[in-house]
KETI-977507 format. One record per residue (C-alpha): residue in one letter; x, y, z. Coordinates in steps of 0.05 Angstrom, whole numbers, padded with zeros to 5 digits, always signed. Example, Ala and Ser with C-alpha at 12.3 -4.5 7.8 and 13.67 -1.06 7.14 Angstrom:
A+00246-00090+00156/S+00273-00021+00143/
//
This chain:
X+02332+00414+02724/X+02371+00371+02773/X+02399+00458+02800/X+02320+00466+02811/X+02309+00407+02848/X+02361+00411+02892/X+02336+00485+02912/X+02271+00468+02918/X+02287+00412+02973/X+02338+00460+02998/X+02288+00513+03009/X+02230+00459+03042/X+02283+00440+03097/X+02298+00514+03113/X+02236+00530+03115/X+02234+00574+03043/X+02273+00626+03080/X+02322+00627+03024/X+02266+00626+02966/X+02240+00700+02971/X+02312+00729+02980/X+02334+00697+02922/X+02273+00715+02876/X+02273+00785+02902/X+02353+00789+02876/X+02332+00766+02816/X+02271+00808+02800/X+02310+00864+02819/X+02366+00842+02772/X+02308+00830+02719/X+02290+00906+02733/X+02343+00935+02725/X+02360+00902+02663/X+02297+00918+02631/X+02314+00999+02654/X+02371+00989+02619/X+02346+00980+02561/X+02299+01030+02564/X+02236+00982+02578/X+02206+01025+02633/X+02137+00998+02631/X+02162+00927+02645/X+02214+00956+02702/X+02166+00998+02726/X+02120+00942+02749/X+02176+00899+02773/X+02192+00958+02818/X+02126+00961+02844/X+02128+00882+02851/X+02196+00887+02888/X+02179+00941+02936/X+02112+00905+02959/X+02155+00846+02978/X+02193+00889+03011/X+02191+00976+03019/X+02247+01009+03018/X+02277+01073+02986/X+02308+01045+02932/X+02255+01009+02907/X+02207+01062+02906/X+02261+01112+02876/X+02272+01065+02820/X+02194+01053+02814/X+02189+01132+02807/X+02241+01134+02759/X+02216+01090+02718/X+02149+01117+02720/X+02178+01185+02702/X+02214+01163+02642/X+02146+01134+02619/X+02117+01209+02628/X+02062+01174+02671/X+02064+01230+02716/X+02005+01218+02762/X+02044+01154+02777/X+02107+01187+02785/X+02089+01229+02832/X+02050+01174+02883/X+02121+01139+02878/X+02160+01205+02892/X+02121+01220+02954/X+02131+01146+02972/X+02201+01159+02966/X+02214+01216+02999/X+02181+01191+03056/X+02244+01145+03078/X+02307+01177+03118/X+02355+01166+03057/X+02317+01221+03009/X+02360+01272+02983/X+02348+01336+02948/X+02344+01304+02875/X+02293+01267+02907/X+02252+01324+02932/X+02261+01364+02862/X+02242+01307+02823/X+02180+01304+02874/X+02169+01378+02858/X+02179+01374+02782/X+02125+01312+02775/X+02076+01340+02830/X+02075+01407+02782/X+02068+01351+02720/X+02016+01313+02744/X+01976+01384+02750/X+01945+01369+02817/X+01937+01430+02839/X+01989+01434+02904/X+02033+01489+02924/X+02096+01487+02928/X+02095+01502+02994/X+02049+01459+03013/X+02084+01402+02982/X+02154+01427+03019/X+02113+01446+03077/X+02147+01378+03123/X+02209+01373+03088/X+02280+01405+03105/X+02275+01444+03044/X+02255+01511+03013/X+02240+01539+02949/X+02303+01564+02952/X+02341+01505+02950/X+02322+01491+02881/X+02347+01535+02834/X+02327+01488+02773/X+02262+01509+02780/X+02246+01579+02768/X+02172+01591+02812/X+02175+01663+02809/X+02169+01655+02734/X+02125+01598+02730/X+02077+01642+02768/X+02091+01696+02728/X+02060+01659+02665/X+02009+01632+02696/X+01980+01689+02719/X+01989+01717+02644/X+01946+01684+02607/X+01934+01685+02522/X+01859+01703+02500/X+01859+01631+02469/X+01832+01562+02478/X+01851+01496+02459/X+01803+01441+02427/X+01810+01372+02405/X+01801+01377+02321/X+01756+01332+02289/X+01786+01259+02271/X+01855+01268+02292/X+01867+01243+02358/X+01865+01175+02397/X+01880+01135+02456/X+01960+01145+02446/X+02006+01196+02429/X+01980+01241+02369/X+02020+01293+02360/X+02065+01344+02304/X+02009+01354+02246/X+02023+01382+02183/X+01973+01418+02128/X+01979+01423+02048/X+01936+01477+02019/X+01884+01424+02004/X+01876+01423+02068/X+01904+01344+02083/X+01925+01324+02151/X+01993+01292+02164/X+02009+01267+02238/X+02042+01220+02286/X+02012+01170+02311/X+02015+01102+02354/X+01937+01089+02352/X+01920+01024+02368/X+01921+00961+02413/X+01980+00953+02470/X+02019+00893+02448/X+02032+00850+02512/X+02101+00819+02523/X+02094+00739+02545/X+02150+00737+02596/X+02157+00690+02660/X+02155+00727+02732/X+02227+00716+02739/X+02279+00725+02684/X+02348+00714+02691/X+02376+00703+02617/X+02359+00789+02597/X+02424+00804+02568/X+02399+00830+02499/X+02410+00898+02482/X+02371+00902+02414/X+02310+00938+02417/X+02248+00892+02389/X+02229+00897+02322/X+02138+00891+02325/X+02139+00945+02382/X+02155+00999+02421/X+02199+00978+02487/X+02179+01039+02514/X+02107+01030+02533/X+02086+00962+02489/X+02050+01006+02440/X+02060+00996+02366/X+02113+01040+02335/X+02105+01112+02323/X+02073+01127+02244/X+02044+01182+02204/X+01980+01184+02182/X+01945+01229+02131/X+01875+01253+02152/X+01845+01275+02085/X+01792+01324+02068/X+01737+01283+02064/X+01752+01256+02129/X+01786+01194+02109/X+01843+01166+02150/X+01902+01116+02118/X+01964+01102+02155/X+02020+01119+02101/X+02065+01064+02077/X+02143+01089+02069/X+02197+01054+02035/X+02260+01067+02081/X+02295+01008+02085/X+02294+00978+02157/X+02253+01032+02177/X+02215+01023+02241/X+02193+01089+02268/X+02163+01139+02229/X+02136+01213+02253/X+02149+01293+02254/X+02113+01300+02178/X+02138+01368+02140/X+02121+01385+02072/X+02157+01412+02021/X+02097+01432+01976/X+02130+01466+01916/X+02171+01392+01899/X+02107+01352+01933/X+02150+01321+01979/X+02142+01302+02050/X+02204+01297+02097/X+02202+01257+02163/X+02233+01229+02217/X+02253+01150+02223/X+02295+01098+02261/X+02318+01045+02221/X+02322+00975+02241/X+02407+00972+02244/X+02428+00913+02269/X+02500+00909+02253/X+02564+00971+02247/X+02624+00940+02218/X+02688+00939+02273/X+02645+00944+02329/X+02589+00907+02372/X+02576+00961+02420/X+02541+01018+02382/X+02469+01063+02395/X+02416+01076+02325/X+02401+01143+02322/X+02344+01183+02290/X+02343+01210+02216/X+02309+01253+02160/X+02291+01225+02100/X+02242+01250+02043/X+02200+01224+01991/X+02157+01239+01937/X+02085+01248+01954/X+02031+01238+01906/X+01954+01266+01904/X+01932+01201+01930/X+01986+01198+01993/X+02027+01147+01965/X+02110+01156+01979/X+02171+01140+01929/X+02226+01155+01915/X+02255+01168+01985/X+02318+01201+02000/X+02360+01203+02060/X+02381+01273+02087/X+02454+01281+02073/X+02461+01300+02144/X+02442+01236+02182/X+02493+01189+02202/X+02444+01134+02246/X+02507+01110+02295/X+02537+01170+02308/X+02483+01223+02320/X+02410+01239+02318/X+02374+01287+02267/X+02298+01296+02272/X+02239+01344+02265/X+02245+01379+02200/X+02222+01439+02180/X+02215+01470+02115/X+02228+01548+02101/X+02211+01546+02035/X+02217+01623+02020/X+02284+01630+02055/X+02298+01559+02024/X+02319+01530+02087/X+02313+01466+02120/X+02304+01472+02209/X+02320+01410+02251/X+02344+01386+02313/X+02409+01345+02318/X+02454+01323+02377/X+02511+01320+02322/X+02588+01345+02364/X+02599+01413+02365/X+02531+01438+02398/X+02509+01464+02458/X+02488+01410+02491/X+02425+01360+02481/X+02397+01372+02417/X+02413+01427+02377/X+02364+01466+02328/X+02405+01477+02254/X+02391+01498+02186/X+02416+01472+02114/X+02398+01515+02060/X+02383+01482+01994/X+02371+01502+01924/X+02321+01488+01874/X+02359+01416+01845/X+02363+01405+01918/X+02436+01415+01933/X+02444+01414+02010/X+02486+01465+02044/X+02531+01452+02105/X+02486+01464+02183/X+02483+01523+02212/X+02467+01523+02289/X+02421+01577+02314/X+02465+01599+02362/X+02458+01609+02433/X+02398+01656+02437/X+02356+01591+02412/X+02401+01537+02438/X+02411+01510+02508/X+02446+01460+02545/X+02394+01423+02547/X+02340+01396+02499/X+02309+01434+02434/X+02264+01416+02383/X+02205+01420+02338/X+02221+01480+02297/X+02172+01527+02250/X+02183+01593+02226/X+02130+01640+02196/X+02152+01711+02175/X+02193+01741+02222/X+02167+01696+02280/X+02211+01633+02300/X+02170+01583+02340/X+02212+01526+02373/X+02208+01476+02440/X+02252+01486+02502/X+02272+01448+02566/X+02328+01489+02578/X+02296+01561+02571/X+02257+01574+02641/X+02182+01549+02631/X+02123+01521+02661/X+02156+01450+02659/X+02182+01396+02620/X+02185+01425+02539/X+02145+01490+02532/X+02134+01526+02465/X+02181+01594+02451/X+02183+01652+02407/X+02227+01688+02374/X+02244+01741+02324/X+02283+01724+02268/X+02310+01782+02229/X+02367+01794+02181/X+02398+01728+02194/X+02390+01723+02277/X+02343+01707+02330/X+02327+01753+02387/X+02271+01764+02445/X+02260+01693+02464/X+02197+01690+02494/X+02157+01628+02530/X+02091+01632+02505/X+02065+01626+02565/X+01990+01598+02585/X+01947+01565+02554/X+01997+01544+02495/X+02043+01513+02556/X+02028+01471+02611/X+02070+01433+02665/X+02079+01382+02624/X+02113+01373+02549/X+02081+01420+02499/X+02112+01425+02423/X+02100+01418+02356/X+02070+01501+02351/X+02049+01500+02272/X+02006+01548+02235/X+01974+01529+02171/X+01968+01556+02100/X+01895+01576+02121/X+01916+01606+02188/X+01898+01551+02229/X+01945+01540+02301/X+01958+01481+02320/X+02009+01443+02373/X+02023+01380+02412/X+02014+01361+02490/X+02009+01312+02535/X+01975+01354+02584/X+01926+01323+02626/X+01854+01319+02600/X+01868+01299+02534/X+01844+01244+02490/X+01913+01197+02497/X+01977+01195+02517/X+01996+01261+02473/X+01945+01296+02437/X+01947+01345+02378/X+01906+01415+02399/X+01877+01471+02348/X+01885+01541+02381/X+01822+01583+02383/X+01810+01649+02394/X+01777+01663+02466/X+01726+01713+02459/X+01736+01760+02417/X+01782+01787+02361/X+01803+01849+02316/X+01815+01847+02247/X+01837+01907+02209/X+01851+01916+02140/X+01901+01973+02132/X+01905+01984+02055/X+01941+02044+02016/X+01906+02094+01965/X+01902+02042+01918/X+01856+01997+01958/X+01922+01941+01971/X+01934+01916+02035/X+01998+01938+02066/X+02047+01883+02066/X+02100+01924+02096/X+02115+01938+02168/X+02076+01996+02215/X+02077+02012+02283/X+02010+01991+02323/X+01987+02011+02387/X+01935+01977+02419/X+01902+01988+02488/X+01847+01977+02535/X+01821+02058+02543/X+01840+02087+02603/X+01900+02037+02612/X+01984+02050+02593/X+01998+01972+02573/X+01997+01963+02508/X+01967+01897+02479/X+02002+01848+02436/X+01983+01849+02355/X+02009+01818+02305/X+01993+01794+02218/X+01960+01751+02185/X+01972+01704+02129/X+01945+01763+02083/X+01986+01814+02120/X+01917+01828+02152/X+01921+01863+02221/X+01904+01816+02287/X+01898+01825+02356/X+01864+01790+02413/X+01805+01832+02451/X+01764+01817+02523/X+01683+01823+02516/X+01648+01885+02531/X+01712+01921+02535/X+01735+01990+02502/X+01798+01996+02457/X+01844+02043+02429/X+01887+02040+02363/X+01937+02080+02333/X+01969+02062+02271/X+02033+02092+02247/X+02082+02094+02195/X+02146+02135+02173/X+02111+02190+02118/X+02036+02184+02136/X+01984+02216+02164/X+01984+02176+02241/X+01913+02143+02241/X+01876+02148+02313/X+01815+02094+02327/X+01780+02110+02402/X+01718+02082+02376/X+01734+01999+02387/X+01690+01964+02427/X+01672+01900+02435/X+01607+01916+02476/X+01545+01889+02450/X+01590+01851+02397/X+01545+01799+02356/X+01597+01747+02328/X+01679+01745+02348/X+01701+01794+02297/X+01713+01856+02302/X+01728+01882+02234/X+01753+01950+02203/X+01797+01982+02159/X+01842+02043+02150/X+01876+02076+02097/X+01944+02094+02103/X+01959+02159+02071/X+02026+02196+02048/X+02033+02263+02076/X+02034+02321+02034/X+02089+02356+02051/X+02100+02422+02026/X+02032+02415+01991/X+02009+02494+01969/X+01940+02501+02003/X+01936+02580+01975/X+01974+02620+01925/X+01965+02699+01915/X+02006+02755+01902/X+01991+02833+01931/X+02026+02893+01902/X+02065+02963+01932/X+02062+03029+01905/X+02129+03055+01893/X+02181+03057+01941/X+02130+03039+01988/X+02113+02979+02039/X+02046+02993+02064/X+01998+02944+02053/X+01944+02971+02003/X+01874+02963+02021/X+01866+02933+01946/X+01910+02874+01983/X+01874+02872+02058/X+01821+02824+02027/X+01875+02778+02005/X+01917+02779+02068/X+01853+02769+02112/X+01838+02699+02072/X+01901+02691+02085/X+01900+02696+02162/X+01832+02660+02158/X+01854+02603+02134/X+01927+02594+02179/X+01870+02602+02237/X+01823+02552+02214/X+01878+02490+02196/X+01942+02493+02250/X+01986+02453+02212/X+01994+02507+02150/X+02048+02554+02147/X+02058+02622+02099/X+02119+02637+02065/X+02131+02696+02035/X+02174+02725+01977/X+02178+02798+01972/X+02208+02837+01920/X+02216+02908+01884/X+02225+02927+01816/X+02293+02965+01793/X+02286+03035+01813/X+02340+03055+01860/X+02404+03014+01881/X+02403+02939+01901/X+02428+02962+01971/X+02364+02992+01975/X+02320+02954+01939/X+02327+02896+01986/X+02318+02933+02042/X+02260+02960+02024/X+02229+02887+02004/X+02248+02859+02065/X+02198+02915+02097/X+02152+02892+02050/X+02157+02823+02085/X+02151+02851+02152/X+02090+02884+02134/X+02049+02818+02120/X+02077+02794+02181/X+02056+02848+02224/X+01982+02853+02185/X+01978+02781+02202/X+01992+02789+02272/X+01936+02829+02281/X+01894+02761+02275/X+01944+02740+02332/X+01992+02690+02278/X+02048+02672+02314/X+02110+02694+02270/X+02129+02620+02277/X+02092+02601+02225/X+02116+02662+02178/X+02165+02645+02133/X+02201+02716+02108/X+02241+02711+02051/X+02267+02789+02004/X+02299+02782+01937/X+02304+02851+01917/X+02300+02868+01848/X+02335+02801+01834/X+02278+02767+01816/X+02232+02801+01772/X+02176+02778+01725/X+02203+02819+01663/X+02257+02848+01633/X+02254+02922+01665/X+02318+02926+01697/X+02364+02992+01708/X+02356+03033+01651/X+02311+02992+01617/X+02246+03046+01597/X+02183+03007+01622/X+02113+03032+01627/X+02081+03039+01700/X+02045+02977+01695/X+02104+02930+01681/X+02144+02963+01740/X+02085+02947+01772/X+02088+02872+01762/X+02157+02877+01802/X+02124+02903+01863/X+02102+02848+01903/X+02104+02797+01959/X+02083+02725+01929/X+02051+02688+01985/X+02044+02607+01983/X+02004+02572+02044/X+02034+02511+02061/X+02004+02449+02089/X+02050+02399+02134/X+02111+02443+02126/X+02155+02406+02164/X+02185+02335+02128/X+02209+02316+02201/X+02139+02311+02234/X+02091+02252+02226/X+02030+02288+02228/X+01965+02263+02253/X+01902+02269+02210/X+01877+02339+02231/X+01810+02335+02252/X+01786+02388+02199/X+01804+02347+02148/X+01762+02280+02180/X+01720+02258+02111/X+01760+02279+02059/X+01789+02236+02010/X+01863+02240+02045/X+01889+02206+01978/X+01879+02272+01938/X+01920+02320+01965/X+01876+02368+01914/X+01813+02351+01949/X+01848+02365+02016/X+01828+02435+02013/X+01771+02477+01990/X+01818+02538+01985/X+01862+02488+01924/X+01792+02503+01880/X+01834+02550+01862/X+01797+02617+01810/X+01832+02610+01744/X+01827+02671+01706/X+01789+02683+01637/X+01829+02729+01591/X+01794+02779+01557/X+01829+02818+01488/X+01805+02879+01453/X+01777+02881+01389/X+01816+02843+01327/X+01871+02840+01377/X+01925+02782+01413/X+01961+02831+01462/X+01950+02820+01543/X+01914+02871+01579/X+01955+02900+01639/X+01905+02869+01691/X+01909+02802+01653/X+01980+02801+01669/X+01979+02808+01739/X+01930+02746+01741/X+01980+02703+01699/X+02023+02722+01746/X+01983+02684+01799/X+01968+02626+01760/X+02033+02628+01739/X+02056+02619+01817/X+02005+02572+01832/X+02026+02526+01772/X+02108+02525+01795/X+02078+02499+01865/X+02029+02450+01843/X+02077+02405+01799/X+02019+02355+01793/X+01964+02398+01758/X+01971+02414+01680/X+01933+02475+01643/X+01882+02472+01581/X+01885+02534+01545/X+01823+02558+01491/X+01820+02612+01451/X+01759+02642+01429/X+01741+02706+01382/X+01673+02744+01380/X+01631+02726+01311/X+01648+02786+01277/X+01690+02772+01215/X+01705+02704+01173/X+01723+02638+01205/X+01781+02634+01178/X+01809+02697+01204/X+01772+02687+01268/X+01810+02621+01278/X+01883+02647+01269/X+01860+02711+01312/X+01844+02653+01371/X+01902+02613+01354/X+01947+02680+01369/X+01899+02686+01429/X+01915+02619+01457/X+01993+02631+01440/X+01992+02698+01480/X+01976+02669+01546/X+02022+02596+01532/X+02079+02645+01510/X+02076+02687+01575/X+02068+02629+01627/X+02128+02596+01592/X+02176+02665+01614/X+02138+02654+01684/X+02175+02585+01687/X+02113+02538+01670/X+02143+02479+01625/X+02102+02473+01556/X+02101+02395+01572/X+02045+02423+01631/X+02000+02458+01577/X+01962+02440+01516/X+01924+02484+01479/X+01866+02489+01426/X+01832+02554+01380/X+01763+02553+01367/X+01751+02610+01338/X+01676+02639+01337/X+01646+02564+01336/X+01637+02568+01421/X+01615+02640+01437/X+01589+02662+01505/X+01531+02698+01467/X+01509+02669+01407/X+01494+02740+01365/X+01467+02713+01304/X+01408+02695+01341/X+01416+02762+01382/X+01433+02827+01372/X+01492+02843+01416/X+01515+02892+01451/X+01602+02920+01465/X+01601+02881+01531/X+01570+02824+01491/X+01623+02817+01436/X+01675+02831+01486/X+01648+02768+01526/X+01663+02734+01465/X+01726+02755+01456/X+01765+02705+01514/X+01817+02658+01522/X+01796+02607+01575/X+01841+02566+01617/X+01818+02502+01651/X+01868+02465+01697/X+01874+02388+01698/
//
């Protein structure tokens, strides 16, 4: 008191001269204690007090500093400009006049802003304009609004959603808690941080809060012990718990008095009701040594994301992974790598799919943190991509989550919003496809397809991407027209030029497509013409046969003929194949008459090596079995070529494309009825060459099985008449099974006369009328 005194007189002899000196020294001191230790709002407003006494650069420099730390960017920048208004400004004073100029989003160029100084754009390579343009001018078909009940008049920010649809966030709501303190301090040698309230700003400390589903809000009550901070809520909703991020209350490291308190994870269990226990600490955290914060939970590829400034990264804070199993058994971390991590600052993982969402200050961005993306395949991340506007801003953006439902949300403090950092659900602007793209059972494809979407009459393609239901998404511009192709290895390509959004009621536009398997190979016709001997002419029996043929390879471009022509065994081999490869050249050359490329003839000649019976040399045959060895089989083939994705042909628009059978009205294919003579089982020459047929047509179309029936006139007992049909039946099963058709493909019955074509006990029948009766049917299936 006497020290006081003696000052005081001191100072009223001298005129106070020596009083404002003195207390400016010591404010300043005060100042920069209180920046020190991190408590910029208090230094802040000494600075301001200091430099009104008395402007100079420093002053204003530490004022702006201050203010920066603080993120209280429209302050920042009045003291930046302040600053670099004195002689002494250097170039870190001009880019931190920049960087909070583009931060407090007032709308100056950067030109304009450089437009006195020494300076250039070019003499600031930290900040990328080129690219900040860039994304700005590239703006997402989205909008961001302020959800219902969330935010406040401080920092709300990283929410989290169980499938109940509860809201976890962080939070600092309330009151600013005003420090007592006299104007001058000069005792400010503590470096513990206080324990009611955030140094920071003089807000209370950081909690989570769960918003429930019937809009009640409870501040969540955790048991860590000495825990102070709490925020970054993640839930691990197959074990109920919720992991967070904390600063404990350590006040004391054994061997030393000089240490920092870093962040941690811990968990706990999480009831119905909200309430915690049974926490756990993260086995990675050690408080004094390093920091480990925002969790994220993978919990199909059972891994835990989270940031971490632990030795051995690249700088800042690192993004890492544990894994864990299901007694949760931690696994050692696992950093990202350097596609993700920078030198500087990253954070605030979440992963979806094959999309990795993350925050940045090192990748080039708008400013401060901005949201990336990235792939995340087989192990590694690739294509890391800003986001770009509106999901970044000049200022810190983070926290990018998607809930269960869908829902987007992330994190700013960009100006206009409620507080000091605001939570933000991402809507879509406008307009919006959705397209179900389902197989031939009716299920969604979860799998991957190519997509390519894009305004008509414009190369760029637009950005898609999948829904929670493996749904198909992409953002559309009103009364605009659209293209879409679909694709996938082994299906028909699918073509949409019909998508509009002109005249849209609503913000959905919804279809779907069905993804169909190509038929390769699939037969479309089957037939068989026949030479006279030792000829290659093409009868005119045939010419009906051949000019269905052509008809049909003119009508559908995508079908193909092969052809297998043969002989029977008259005369050498030397000749015989000779003379069926003429026998191929002559449907080629009929066909080319109805201008068929020879392209799409397929010419094959066997011979005699391939007959239908066993007529070989020296073998006596009648004329009609020599007959049967005189032919060219000829199979139509659809999609021929198992290298080709094919688009839907346009003749085939309407048709059921997941029955190959229904593909084609040539596949209704005539199956022959087999008529026997009286009290007989034997096959008719002409009965044979239509097996023969069906025969063919039944080795191509594996799919397709054969009823067989036979039948008898009503002449005679039923017991004969029923062994007489059952021979019938056998007959025509006995043959096809020589002609290569499996028995597993046919099934047959005998009926006797119980199902005749003409009933002639009623009647009296004529020959032709018994002989109707007298049939073997075949029905394919």
């Amino acid at each position: 008191m006497r020290k006081i005194l003696i000052i005081a007189v001191f100072a009223l002899l001298t005129g106070f001269s020596a009083i404002p000196l003195q207390a400016q020294n010591n404010l300043l001191r005060y100042a920069d204690k209180q920046f020190e230790l991190e408590n910029f709002s208090h230094a802040a407003a000494l600075y301001e007090q200091a430099h009104d006494r008395k402007p100079n650069y420093e002053n204003a420099q530490k004022a702006a500093l201050s203010y920066q730390k603080m993120q209280e960017y429209d302050k920042s920048f009045e003291w930046w400009k302040k600053t670099i208004s004195y002689e002494e400004a250097s170039r870190e004073d001009f880019l931190n006049y920049l960087s909070s100029a583009m931060k407090a989003e007032n709308g100056i160029s950067s030109e304009e802003l450089l437009k006195e100084s020494p300076f250039k754009e070019s003499a600031f390579p930290e900040i990328d304009f080129d690219n900040i343009r860039e994304l700005n001018n590239k703006k997402a078909n989205v909008k961001l609004v302020q959800p219902k009940g969330i935010n406040s008049d401080g920092s709300d920010f990283r929410l989290a959603e169980d499938a109940t649809g509860n809201k976890y966030f962080t939070s600092d709501r309330g009151p600013e808690i005003p420090t007592e303190k006299p104007a001058v301090r000069l005792d400010a040698k503590s470096n513990v941080f206080s324990e009611e309230k955030s140094d920071l700003n003089d807000r209370e400390f950081f909690g989570i809060y769960r918003y429930s589903n019937s809009d009640d809000l409870e501040k969540m009550t955790f048991d860590v012990p000495g825990g102070l901070v709490y925020s970054d809520p993640t839930l691990m909703e197959s074990k109920n718990l919720l992991f967070f991020t904390t600063f404990r209350n350590i006040r004391k490291v054994k061997k030393t008095r000089e240490f920092e308190v870093h962040p941690e994870i811990y968990f706990s269990k999480i009831a119905a009701d909200g309430s915690l226990s049974e926490t756990k600490a993260f086995p990675i955290n050690d408080a004094t040594k390093h920091g480990v914060m925002h969790p994220f939970i993978d919990e199909k590829g059972k891994k835990i994301f989270f940031a971490s400034d632990m030795p051995g990264g690249s700088g800042g804070f690192d993004l890492y992974y544990v894994t864990y199993d299901e007694a949760m058994n931690f696994g050692s971390p696992v950093n990202l790598g350097p596609a993700v991590n920078t030198k500087e600052d990253e954070s605030h993982p979440f992963i979806l799919g094959e999309k990795f969402h993350f925050s940045s200050k090192g990748h080039p961005g708008l400013g401060g943190m901005d949201i990336f993306q990235a792939t995340y395949s087989g192990g590694s991340f690739s294509n890391v991509e800003n986001m770009g506007v509106p999901f970044n801003s000049p200022r810190d953006d983070f926290g990018y989550y998607i809930t269960p439902k869908g829902k987007r949300y992330l994190s700013s403090d960009r100006k206009g919003g409620m507080g000091l950092d605001d939570i933000y659900l991402i809507e879509d602007l406008n307009k919006f496809l959705l397209a179900r793209v389902i197989d031939c059972n009716g299920n969604v494809i979860s799998e991957e397809f190519e997509t390519t979407l894009t305004i008509k009459n414009q190369n760029e393609n637009l950005p898609t991407r999948r829904g929670t239901k493996s749904e198909l998404l992409g953002d559309l511009l009103p009364e605009t027209d659209y293209s879409l192709t679909i694709s996938k290895k082994g299906y028909f390509r699918i073509h949409d030029h019909d998508i509009t959004t002109k005249g849209l009621q609503g913000d959905t536009l919804k279809r779907e497509y069905r993804l169909a398997p190509i038929p390769y190979n699939m037969p479309v016709f089957v037939d068989i013409v026949y030479y006279d001997l030792d000829k290659s002419q093409i009868r005119t029996n045939a010419q009906p046969t051949l000019d269905k043929i052509a008809e049909l390879m003119k009508k559908y471009s995508f079908i193909d003929l092969k052809v297998g022509s043969h002989t029977d065994a008259r005369a050498s081999k030397e000749y015989n194949q000779a003379l069926s490869e003429r026998r191929a050249d002559a449907v080629r050359d009929y066909l080319a008459k109805f201008n068929i490329p020879e392209s799409r003839v397929k010419l094959n000649w066997y011979g005699e090596e391939n007959r239908t019976n066993d007529c070989g040399d020296g073998v006596p045959c009648p004329e009609p079995e020599h007959q049967l060895n005189r032919r060219s089989e000829l199979i139509l083939e659809a999609f021929p070529d198992k290298n080709v994705d094919y688009d839907l042909p346009a003749e085939l628009m309407g048709k059921d494309i997941c029955d190959p059978a229904a593909l084609f009205e040539a596949l209704n294919h005539e199956v022959p009825t087999i008529y026997f003579d009286f009290d007989k089982a034997n096959l008719r020459p002409v009965h044979k060459t239509e097996l023969e047929r069906l025969a063919l047509f039944l080795q191509r179309m594996g799919g397709m099985n054969l009823q067989i029936e036979g039948h008898t006139d009503q002449r005679g007992n039923e017991e004969y008449n029923m062994k007489l049909s059952e021979r019938r039946a056998k007959a025509v099963m006995d043959y096809l099974v020589k002609r290569g058709v499996g028995l597993d493909r046919m099934s047959s019955e005998w009926l006797g006369k119980t199902k005749p074509v003409h009933d002639c006990g009623a009647v009296p029948c004529t020959e032709d009328m018994h002989q109707m009766n007298r049939r073997t049917e075949l029905h394919l299936k």
